[in-house]
N, C-alpha and C positions, 0 to 999 in steps of 0.2 A: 558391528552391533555391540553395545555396551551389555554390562552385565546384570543391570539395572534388574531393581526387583519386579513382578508382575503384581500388580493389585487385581482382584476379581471383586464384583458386586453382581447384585443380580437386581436386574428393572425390570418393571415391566411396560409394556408398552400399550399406551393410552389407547383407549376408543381411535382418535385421531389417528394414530400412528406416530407418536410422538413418547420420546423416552426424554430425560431431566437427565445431563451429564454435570450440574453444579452449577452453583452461581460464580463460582470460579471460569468457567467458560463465557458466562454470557454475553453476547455481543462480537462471540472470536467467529471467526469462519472455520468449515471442517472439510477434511474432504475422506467422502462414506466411499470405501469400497468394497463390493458383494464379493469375496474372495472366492465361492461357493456357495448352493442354495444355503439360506443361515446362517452364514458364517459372515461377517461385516469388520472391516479395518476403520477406526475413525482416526484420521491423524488429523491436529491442529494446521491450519496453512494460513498463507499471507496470499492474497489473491491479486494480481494487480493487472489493470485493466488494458487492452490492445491498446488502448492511443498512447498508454503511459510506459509503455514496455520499452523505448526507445531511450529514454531515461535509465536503464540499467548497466549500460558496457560501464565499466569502470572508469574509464577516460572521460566519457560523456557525462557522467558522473562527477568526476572531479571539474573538467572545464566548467560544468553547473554551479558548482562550489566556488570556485575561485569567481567565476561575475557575480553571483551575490555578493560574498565578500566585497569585491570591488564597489557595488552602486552601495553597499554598506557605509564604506571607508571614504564613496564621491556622492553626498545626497545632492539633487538638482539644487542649482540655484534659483533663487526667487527672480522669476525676472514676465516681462511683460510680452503676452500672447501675441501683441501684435506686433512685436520687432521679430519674435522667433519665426512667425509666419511671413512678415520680410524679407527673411533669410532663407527663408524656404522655398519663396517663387523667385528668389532673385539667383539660386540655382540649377531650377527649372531652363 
């Protein structure tokens, strides 16, 4: 843990149930934990979704990177639908 300074404020909490952390936050995701009855941790997070979590090993990640790059650096050629489709039942 850093030695970072602690800032306090004091909110209050809306009819709703809703407290205002800045317009500097808006739009970020949190994540509230009840440490204790009262007592609540907000840390800033990055949330990312089951289907896209497969995307994270580092490797799976770079191999990601590098074919972009690639169809980057190779855009398709112009060429006519029905020779490509040609080629396609004629490997069938």
């Amino acid at each position: 843990m850093t030695g970072a300074a602690t800032q306090s404020s004091v909110k209050v909490i809306g009819a709703n149930g809703q407290i205002s952390l800045g317009k500097q936050f808006a739009g970020r995701q949190v994540l509230v934990e009840e440490q204790e009855p009262g007592v609540w941790l907000v840390r800033t997070a990055s949330v990312i979704p089951d289907n896209e979590r497969w995307l994270q090993p580092p490797q799976v990640a770079a191999d990601l990177q590098k074919a972009l790059a690639w169809a980057q650096a190779n855009p398709p050629a112009d060429a006519n639908a029905d020779v490509i489709m040609e080629r396609l039942n004629a490997q069938v």
